[in-house]
FIVEX-7511 format. One record per atom (N, C-alpha, C): residue number from 0; atom name; x, y, z. Coordinates in pm, 1 decimal, padded with zeros to 6 digits. Example, Ala and Ser with C-alpha at 12.3 -4.5 7.8 and 13.67 -1.06 7.14 Angstrom:
rec num=0 atome=N c1=01319.0 c2=-00569.0 c3=00780.0
rec num=0 atome=CA c1=01230.0 c2=-00450.0 c3=00780.0
rec num=0 atome=C c1=01320.0 c2=-00330.0 c3=00780.0
rec num=1 atome=N c1=01285.0 c2=-00225.0 c3=00708.0
rec num=1 atome=CA c1=01367.0 c2=-00106.0 c3=00714.0
rec num=1 atome=C c1=01290.0 c2=00003.0 c3=00787.0
END
This chain:
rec num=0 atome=N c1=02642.6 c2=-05563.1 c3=-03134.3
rec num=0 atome=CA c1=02550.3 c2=-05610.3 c3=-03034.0
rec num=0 atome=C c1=02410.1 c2=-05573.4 c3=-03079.8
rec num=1 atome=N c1=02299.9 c2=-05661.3 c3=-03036.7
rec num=1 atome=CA c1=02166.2 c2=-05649.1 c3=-03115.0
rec num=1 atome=C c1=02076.2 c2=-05646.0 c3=-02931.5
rec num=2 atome=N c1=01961.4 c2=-05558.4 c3=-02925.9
rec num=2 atome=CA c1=01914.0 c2=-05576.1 c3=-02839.0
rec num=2 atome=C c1=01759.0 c2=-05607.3 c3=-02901.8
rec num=3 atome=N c1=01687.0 c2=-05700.8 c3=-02898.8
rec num=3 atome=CA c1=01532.2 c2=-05776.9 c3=-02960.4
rec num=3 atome=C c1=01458.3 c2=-05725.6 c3=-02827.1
rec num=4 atome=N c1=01352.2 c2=-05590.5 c3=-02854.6
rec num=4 atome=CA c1=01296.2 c2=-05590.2 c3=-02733.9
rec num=4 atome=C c1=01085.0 c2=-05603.9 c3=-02836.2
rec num=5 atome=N c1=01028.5 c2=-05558.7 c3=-02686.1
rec num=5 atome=CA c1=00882.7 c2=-05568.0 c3=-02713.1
rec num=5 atome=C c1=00878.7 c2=-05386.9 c3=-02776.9
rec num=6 atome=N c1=00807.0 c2=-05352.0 c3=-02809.1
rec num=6 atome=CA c1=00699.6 c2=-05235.4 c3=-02783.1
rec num=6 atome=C c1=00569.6 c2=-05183.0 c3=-02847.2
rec num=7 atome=N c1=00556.3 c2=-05063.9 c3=-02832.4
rec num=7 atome=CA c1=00399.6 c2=-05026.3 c3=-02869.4
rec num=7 atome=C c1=00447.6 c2=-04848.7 c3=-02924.3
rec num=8 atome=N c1=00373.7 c2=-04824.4 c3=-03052.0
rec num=8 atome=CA c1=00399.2 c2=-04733.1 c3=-03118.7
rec num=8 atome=C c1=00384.5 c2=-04632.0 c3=-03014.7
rec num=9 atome=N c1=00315.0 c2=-04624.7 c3=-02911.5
rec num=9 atome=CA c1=00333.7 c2=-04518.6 c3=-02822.1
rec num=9 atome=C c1=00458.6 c2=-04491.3 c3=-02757.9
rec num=10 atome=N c1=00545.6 c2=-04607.8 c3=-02748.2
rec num=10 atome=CA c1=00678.0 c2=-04599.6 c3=-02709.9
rec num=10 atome=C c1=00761.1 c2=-04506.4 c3=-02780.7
rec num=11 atome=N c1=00753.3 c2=-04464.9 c3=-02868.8
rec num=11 atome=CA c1=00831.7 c2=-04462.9 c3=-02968.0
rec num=11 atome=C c1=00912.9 c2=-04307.5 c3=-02953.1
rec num=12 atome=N c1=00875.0 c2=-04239.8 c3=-02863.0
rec num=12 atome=CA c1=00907.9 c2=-04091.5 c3=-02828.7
rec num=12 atome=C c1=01020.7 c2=-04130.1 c3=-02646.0
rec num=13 atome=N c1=00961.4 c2=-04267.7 c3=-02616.4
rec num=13 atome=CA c1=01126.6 c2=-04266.1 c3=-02496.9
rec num=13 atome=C c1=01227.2 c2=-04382.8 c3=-02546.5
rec num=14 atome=N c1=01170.6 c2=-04439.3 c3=-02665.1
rec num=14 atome=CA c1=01291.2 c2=-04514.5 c3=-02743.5
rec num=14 atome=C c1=01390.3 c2=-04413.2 c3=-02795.7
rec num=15 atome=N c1=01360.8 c2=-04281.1 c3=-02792.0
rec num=15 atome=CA c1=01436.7 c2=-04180.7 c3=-02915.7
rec num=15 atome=C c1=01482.8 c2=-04165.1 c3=-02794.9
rec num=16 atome=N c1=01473.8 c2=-04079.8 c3=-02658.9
rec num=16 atome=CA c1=01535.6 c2=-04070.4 c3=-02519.9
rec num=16 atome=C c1=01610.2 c2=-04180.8 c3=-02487.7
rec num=17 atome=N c1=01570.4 c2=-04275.3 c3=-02496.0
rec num=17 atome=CA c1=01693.3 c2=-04426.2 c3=-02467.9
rec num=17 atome=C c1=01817.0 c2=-04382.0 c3=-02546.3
rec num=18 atome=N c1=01756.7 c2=-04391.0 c3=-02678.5
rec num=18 atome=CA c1=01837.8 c2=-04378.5 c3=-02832.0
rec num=18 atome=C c1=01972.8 c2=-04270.3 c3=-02789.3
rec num=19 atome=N c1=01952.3 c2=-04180.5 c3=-02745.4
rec num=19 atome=CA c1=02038.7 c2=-04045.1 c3=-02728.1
rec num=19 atome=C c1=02085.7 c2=-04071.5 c3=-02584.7
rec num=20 atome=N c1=02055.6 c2=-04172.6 c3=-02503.3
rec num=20 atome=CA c1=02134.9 c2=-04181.1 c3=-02381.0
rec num=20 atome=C c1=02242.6 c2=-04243.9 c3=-02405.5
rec num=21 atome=N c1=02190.6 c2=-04358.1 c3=-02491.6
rec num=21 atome=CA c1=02327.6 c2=-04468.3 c3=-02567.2
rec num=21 atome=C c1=02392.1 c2=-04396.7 c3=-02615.6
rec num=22 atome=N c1=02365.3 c2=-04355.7 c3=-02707.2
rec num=22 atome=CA c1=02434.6 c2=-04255.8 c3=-02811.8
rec num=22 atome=C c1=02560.3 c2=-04162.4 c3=-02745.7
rec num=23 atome=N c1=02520.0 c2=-04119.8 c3=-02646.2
rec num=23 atome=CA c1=02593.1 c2=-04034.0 c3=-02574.8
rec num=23 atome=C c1=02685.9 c2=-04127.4 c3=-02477.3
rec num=24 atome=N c1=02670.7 c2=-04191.7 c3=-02430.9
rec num=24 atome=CA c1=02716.9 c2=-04308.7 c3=-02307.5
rec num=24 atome=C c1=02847.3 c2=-04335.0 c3=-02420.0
rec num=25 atome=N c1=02801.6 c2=-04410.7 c3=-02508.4
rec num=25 atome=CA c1=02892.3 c2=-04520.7 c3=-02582.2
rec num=25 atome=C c1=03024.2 c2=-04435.7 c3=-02659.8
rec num=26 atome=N c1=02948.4 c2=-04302.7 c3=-02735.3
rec num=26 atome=CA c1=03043.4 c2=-04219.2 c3=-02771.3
rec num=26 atome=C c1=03158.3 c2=-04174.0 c3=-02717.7
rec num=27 atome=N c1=03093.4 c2=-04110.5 c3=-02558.5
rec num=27 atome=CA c1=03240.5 c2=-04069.5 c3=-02399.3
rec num=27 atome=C c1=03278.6 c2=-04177.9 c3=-02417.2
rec num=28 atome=N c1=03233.9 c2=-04320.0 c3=-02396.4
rec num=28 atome=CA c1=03321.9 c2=-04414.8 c3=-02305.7
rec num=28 atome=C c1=03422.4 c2=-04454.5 c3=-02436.5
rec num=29 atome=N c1=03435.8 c2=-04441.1 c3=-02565.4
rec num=29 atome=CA c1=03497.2 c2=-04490.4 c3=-02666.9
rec num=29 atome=C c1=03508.7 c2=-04652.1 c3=-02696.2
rec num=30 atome=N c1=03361.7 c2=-04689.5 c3=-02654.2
rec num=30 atome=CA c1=03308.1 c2=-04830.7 c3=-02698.8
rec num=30 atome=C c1=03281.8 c2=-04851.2 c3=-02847.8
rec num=31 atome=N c1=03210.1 c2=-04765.4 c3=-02920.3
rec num=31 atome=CA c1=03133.4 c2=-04784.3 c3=-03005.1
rec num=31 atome=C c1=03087.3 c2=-04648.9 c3=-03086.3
rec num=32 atome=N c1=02967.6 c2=-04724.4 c3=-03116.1
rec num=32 atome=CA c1=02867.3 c2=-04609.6 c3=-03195.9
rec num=32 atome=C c1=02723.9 c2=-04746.1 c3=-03200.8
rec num=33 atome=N c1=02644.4 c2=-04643.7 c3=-03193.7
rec num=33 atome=CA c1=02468.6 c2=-04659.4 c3=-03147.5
rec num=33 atome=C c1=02480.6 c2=-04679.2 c3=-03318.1
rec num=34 atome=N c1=02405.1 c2=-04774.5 c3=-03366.3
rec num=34 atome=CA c1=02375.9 c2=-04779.8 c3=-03520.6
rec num=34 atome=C c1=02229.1 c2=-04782.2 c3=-03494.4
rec num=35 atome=N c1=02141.3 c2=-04790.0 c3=-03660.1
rec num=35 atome=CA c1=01976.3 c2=-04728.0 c3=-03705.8
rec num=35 atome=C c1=01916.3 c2=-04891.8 c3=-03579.7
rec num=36 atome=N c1=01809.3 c2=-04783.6 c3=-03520.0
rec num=36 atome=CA c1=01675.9 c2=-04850.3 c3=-03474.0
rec num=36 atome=C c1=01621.8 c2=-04933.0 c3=-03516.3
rec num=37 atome=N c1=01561.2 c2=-05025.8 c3=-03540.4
rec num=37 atome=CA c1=01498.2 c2=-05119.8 c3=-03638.7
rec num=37 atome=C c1=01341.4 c2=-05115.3 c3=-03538.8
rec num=38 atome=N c1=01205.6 c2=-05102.4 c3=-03633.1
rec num=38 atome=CA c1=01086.4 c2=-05138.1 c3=-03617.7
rec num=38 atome=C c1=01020.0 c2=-05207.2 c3=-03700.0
rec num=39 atome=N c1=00932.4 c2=-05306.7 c3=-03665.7
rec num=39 atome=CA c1=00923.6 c2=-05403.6 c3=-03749.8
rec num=39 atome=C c1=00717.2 c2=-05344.9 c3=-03775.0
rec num=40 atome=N c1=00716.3 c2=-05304.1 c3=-03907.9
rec num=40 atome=CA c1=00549.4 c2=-05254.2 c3=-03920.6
rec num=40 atome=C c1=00473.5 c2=-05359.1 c3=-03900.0
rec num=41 atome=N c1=00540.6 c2=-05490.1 c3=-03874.0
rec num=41 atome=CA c1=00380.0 c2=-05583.3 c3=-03888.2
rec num=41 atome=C c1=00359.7 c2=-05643.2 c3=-03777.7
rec num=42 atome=N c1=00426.4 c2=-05571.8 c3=-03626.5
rec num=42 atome=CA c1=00450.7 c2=-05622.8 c3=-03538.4
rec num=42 atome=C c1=00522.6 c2=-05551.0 c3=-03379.7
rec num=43 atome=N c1=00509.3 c2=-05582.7 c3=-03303.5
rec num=43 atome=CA c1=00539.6 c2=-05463.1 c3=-03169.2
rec num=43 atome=C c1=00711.2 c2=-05527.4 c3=-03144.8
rec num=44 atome=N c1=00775.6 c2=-05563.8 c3=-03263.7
rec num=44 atome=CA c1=00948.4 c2=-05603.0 c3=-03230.2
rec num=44 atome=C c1=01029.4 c2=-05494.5 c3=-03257.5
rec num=45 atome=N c1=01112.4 c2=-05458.8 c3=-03184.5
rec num=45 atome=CA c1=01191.7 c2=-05334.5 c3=-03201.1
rec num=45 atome=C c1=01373.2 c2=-05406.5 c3=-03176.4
rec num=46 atome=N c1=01463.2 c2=-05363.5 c3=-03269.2
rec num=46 atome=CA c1=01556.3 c2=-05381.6 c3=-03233.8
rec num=46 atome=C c1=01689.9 c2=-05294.3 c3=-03263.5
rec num=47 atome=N c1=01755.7 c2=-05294.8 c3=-03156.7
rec num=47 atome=CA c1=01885.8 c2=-05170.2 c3=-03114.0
rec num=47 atome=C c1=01994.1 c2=-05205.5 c3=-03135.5
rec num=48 atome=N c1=02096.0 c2=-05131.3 c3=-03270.5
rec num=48 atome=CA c1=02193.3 c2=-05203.5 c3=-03281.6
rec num=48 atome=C c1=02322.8 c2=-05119.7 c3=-03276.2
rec num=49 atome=N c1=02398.7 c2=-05221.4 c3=-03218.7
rec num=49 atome=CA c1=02527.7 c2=-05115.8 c3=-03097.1
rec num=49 atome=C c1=02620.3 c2=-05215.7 c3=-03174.9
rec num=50 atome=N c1=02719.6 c2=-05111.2 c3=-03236.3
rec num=50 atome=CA c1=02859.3 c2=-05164.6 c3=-03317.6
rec num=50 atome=C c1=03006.5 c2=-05096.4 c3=-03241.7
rec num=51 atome=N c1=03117.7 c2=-05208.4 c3=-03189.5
rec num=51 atome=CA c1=03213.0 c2=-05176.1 c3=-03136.8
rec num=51 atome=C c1=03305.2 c2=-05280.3 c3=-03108.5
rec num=52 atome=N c1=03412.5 c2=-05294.6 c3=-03115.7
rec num=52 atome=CA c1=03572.8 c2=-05405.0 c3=-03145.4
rec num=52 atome=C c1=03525.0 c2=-05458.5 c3=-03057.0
rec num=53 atome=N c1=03496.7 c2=-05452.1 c3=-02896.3
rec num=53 atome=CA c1=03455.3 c2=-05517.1 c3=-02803.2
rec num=53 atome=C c1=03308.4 c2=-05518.6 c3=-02748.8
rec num=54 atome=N c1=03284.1 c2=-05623.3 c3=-02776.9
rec num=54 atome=CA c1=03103.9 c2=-05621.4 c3=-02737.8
rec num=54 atome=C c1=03076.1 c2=-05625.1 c3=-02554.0
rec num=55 atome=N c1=03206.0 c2=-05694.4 c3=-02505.2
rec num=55 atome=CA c1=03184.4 c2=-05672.3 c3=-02359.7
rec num=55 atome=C c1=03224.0 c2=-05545.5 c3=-02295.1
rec num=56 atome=N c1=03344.7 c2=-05493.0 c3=-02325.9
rec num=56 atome=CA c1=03294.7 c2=-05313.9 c3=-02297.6
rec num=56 atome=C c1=03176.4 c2=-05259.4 c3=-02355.5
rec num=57 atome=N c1=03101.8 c2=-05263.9 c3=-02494.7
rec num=57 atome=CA c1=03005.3 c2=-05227.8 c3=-02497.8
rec num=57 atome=C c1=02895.8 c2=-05220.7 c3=-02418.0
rec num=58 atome=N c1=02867.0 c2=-05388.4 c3=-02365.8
rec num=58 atome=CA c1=02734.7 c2=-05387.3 c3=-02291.7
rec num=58 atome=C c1=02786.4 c2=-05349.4 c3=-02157.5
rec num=59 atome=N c1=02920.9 c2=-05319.3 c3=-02144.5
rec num=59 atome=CA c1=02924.4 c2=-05249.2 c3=-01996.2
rec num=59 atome=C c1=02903.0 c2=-05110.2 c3=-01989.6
rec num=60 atome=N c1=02930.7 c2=-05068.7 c3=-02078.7
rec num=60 atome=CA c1=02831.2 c2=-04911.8 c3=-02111.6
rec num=60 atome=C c1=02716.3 c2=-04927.9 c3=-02108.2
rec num=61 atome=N c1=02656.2 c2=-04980.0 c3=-02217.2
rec num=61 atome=CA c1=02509.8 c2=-05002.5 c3=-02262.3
rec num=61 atome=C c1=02422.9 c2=-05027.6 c3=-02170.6
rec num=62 atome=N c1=02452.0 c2=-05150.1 c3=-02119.4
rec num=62 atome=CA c1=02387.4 c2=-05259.5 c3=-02010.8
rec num=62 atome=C c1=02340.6 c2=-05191.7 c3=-01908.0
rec num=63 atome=N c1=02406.9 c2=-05103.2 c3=-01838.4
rec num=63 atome=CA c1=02283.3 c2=-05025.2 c3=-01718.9
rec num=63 atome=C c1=02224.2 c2=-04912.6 c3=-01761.2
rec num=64 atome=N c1=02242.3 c2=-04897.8 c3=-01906.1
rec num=64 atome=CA c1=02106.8 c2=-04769.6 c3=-01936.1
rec num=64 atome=C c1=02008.4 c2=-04859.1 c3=-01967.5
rec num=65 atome=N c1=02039.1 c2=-04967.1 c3=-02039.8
rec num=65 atome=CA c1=01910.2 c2=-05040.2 c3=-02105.7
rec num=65 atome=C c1=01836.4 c2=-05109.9 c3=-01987.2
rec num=66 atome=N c1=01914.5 c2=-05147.0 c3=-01870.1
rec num=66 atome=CA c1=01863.2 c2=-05189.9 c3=-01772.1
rec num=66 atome=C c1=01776.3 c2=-05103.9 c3=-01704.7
rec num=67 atome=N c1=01795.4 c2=-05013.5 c3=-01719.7
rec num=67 atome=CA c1=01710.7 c2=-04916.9 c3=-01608.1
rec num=67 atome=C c1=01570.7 c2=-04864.7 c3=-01652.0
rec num=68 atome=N c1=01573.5 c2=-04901.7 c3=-01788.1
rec num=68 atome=CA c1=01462.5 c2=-04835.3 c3=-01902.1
rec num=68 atome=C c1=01383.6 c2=-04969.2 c3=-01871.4
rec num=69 atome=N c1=01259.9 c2=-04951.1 c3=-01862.7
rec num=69 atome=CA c1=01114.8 c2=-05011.0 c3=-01821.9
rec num=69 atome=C c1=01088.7 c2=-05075.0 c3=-01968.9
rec num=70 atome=N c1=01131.0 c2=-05020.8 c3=-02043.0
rec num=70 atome=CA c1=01117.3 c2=-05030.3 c3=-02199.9
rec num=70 atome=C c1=01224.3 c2=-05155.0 c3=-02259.6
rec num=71 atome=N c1=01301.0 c2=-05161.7 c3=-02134.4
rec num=71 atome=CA c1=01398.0 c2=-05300.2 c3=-02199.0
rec num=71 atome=C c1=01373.2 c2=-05425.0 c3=-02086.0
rec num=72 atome=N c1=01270.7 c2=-05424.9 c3=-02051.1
rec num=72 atome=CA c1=01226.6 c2=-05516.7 c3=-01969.5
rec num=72 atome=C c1=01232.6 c2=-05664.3 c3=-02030.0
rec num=73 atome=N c1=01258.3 c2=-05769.1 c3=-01974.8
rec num=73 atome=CA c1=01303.9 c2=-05877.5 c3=-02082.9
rec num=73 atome=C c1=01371.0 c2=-05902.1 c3=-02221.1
rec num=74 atome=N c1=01423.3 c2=-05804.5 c3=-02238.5
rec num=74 atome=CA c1=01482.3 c2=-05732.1 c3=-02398.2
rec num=74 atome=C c1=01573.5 c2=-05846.8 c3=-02369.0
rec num=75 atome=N c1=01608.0 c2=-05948.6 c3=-02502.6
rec num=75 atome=CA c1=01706.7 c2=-06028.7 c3=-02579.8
rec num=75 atome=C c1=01835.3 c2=-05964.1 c3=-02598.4
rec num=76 atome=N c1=01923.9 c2=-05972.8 c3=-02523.3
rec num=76 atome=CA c1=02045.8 c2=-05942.2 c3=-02574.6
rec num=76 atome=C c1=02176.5 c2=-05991.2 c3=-02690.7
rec num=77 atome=N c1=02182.1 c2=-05962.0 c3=-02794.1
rec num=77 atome=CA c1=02315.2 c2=-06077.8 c3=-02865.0
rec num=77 atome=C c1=02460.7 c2=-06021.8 c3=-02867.4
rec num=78 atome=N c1=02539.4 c2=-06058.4 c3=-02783.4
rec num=78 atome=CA c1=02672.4 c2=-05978.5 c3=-02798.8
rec num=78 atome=C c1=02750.8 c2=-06108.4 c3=-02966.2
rec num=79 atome=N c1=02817.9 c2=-06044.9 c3=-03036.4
rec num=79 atome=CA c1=02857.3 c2=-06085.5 c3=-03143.0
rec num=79 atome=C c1=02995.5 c2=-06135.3 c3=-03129.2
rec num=80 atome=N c1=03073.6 c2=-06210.8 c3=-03111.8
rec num=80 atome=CA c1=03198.5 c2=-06226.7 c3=-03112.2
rec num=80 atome=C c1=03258.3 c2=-06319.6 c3=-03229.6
rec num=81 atome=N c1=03265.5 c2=-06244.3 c3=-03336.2
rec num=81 atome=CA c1=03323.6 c2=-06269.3 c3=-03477.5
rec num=81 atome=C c1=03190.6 c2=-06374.2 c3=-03560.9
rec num=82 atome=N c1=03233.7 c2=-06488.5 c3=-03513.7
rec num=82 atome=CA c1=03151.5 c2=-06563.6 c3=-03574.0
rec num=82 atome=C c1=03074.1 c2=-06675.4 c3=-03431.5
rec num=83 atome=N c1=03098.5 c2=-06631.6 c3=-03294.9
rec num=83 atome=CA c1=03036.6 c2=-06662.1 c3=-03238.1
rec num=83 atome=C c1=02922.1 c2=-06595.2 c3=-03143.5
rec num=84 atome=N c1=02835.3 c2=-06631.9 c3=-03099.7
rec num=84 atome=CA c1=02761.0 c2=-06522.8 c3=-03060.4
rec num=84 atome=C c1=02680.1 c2=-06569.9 c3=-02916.3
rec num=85 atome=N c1=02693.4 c2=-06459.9 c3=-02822.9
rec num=85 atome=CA c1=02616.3 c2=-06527.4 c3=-02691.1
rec num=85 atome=C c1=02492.8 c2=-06446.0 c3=-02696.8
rec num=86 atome=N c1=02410.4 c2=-06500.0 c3=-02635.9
rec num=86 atome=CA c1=02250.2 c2=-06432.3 c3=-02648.9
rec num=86 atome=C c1=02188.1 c2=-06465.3 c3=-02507.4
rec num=87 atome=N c1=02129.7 c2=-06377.0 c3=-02413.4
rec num=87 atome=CA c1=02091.6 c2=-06403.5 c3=-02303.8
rec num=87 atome=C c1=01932.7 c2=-06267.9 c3=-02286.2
rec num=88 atome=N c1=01872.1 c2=-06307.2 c3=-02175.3
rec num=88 atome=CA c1=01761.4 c2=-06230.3 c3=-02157.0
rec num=88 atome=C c1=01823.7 c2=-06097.5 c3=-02040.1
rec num=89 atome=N c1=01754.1 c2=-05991.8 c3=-02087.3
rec num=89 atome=CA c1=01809.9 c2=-05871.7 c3=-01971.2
rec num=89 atome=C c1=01702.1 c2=-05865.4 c3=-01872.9
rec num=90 atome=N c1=01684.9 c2=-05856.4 c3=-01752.6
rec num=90 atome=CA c1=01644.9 c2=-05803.0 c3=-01688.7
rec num=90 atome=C c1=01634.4 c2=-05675.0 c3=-01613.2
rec num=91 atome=N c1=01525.8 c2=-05624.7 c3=-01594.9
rec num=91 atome=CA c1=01557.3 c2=-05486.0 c3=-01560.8
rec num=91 atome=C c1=01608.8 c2=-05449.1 c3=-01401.2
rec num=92 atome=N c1=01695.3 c2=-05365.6 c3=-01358.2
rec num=92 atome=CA c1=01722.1 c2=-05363.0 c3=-01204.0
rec num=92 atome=C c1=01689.1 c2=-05253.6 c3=-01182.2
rec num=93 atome=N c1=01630.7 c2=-05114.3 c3=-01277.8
rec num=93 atome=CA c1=01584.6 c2=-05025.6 c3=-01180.8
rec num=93 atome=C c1=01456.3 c2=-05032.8 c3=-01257.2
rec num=94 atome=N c1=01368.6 c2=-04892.6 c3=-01201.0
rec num=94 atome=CA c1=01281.7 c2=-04858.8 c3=-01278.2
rec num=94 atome=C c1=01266.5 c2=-04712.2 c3=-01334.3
rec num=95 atome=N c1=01198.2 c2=-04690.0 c3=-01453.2
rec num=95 atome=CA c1=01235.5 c2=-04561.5 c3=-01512.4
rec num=95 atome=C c1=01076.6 c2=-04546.4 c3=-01603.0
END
């Protein structure tokens, strides 16, 4: 699973707090594993990449931490299913 969000190098200290909520979430629930951050230097694109047999248990872990983070506000979601792939926009439902 790939999450395409916005940010700003100031972000970059509650992306590592996101980073370790997933990290921890996905590990208990035995979804996955949180794979490397991606930042793009020529540009405010950041993207989060979450590897696991099932991408829909994944984002049912995933999906309400990233939701709640202010920081995944319109964030692109791609769940991967082999060689097909669904891609939708997240919206956020809390605030953080």
């Amino acid at each position: 699973m790939m999450v395409h969000f916005d940010y700003y190098p100031k972000d970059r200290a509650r992306i590592r707090v996101l980073e370790h909520q997933l990290e921890r979430s996905i590990k208990r629930a035995g979804v996955g594993e949180l794979g490397e951050t991606e930042f793009h230097l020529d540009g405010n694109d950041g993207y989060l990449y979450m590897y696991g047999p099932d991408p829909d248990r994944l984002y049912g872990v995933a999906g309400p931490i990233l939701k709640s983070s202010k920081l995944m506000t319109d964030a692109e979601v791609t769940k991967h299913y082999g060689s097909r792939t669904e891609t939708f926009m997240m919206h956020r439902d809390g605030i953080r």
